[in-house]
C-alpha positions as CSV (number, residue, x, y, z in Angstrom):
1,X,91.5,129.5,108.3
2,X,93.4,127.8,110.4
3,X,97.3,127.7,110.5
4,X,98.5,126.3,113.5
5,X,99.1,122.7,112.1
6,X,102.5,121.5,111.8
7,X,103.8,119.2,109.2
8,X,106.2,116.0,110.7
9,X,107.6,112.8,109.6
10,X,104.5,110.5,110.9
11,X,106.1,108.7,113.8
12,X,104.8,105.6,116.6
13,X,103.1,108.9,118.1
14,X,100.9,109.7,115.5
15,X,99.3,105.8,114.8
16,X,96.3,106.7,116.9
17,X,95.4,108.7,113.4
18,X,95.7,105.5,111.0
19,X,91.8,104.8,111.7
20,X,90.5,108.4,110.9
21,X,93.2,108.8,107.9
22,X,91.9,105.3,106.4
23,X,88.0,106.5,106.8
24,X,88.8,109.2,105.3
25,X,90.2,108.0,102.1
26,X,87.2,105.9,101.6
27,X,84.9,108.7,102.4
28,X,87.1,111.1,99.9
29,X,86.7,107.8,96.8
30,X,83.4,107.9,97.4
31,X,82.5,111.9,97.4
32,X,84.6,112.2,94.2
33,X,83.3,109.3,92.6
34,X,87.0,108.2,91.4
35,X,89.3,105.9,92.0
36,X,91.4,106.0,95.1
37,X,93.6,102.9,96.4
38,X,91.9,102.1,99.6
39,X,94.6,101.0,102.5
40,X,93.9,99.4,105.6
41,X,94.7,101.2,109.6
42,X,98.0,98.6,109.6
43,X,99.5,99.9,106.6
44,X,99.1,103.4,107.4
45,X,100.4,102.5,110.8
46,X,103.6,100.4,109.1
47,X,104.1,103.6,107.0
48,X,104.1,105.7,110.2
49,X,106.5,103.0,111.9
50,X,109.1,103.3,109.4
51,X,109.0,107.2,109.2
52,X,107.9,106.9,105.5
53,X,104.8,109.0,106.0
54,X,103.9,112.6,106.3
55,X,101.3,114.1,108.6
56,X,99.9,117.0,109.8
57,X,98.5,117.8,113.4
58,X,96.9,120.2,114.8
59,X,98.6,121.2,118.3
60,X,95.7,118.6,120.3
61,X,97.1,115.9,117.6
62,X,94.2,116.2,115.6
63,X,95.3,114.7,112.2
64,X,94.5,117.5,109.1
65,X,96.5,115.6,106.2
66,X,98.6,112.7,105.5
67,X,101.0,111.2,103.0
68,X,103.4,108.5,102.3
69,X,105.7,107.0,100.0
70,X,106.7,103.4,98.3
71,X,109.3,102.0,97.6
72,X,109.9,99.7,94.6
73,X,111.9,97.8,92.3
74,X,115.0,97.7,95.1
75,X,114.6,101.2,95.5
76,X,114.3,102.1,91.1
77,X,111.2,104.0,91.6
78,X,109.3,105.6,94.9
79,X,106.2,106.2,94.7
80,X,104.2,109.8,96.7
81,X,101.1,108.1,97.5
82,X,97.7,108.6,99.9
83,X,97.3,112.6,100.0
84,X,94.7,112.9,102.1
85,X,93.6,116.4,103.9
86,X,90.5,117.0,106.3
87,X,87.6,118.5,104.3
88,X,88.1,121.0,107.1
89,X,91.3,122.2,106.0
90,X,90.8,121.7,102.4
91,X,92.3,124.9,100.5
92,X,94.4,126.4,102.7
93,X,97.4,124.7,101.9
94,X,97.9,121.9,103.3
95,X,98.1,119.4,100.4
96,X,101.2,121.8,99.0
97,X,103.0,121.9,102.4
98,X,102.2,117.9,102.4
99,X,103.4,117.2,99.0
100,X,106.5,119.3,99.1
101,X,107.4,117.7,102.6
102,X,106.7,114.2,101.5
103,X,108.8,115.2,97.9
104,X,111.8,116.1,100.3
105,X,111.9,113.4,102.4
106,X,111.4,111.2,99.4
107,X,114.9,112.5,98.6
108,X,116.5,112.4,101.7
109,X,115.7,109.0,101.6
110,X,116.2,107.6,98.2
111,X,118.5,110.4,96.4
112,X,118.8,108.2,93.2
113,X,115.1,107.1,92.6
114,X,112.7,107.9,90.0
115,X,109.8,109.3,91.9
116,X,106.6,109.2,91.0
117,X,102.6,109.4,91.2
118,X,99.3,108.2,89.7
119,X,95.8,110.4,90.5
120,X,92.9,111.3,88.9
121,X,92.6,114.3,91.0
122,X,93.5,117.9,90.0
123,X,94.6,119.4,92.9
124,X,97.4,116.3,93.1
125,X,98.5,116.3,89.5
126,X,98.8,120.8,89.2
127,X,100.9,119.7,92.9
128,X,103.2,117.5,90.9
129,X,103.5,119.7,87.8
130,X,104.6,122.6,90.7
131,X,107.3,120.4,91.7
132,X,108.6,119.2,88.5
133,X,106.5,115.8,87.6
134,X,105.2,115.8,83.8
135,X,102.4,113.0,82.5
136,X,103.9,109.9,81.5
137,X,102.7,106.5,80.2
138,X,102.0,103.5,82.7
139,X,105.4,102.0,80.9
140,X,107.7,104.2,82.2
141,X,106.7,103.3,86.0
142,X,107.3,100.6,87.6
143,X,106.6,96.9,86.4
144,X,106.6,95.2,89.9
145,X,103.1,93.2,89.8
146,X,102.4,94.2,93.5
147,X,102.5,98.0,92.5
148,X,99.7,97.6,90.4
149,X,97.5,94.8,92.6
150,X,97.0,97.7,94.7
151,X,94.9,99.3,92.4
152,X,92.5,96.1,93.2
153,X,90.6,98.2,95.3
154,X,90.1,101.5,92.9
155,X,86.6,101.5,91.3
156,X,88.5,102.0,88.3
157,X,90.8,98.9,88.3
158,X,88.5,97.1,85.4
159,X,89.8,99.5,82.9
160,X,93.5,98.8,84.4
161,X,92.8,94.9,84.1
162,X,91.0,95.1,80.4
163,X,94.2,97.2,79.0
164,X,96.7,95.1,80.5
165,X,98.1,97.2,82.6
166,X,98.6,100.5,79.7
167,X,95.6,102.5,80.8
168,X,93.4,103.7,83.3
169,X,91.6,107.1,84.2
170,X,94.2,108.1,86.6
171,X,97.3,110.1,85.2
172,X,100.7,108.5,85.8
173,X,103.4,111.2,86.2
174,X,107.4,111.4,86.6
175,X,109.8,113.5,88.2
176,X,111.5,114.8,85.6
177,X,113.1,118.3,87.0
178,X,116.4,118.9,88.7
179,X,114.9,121.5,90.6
180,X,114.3,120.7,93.9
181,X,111.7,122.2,96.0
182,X,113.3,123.9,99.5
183,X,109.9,122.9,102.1
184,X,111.5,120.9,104.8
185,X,109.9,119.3,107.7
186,X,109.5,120.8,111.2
């Protein structure tokens, strides 16, 4: 196991990475067979640009996970979006040092907003329960039509499209705890 990563606001030094990070989501969708949101390289790079991403390196600048947040609804809701770690570097930690980084700065950022998540995966959704998120239904997030065209890309948007909107397999939760987590950024 490896622990000489380090977990940073993704920065202009880090968008060498987009490419890889991107790949790998797709690669990720496709081992799971579920739904995951592809993104292209330029929005992972925009996302690193605007210091509204979290990534961690190894000390070569190896990427070994990434996530980022949304904004929306003039700054209502903000979404924790695009966990993504390395099947290399899969449980050891790194999702939970990712989430609780990318929870802080989400904070730091946006003290007032609702934040929250949609997954299908277990690892994310036992990562949000941890940090205070419980299950909610798709009407208490937010309503903003480009929010949800960016499920156009999940294998599972059908399901969003024939419900209008109310369901889908992935499990939309809140923040809903004033506990915050203390993992900061290095």
């Amino acid at each position: 196991m490896r622990t000489d990563y380090r977990i940073d606001i993704a920065s202009g030094e880090h968008l060498a990475q987009a490419d890889a990070i991107c790949q790998q989501m797709k690669l990720s969708a496709a081992n799971r067979g579920t739904g995951i949101a592809g993104r292209s390289p330029e929005y992972i790079r925009q996302k690193m640009r605007t210091g509204t991403a979290i990534i961690a390196t190894l000390p070569n600048g190896q990427w070994v996970g990434f996530t980022y947040l949304d904004v929306w609804e003039n700054g209502l809701f903000v979404s924790q979006s695009g966990l993504i770690v390395e099947p290399a570097y899969r449980h050891q930690g790194v999702a939970r040092r990712l989430k609780h980084a990318l929870f802080t700065l989400s904070r730091q950022l946006f003290p007032n907003a609702k934040l929250f998540s949609i997954t299908t995966g277990q690892v994310v959704m036992d990562l949000n329960r941890e940090l205070g998120f419980r299950p909610v239904a798709f009407s208490e997030l937010p309503h903003d039509p480009h929010f949800w065209q960016q499920c156009a890309t999940c294998r599972n948007c059908d399901i969003l499209a024939r419900t209008e909107g109310k369901y889908c397999l992935c499990t939309g939760m809140l923040f809903a705890s004033a506990v915050l987590p203390t993992e900061e950024c290095t």
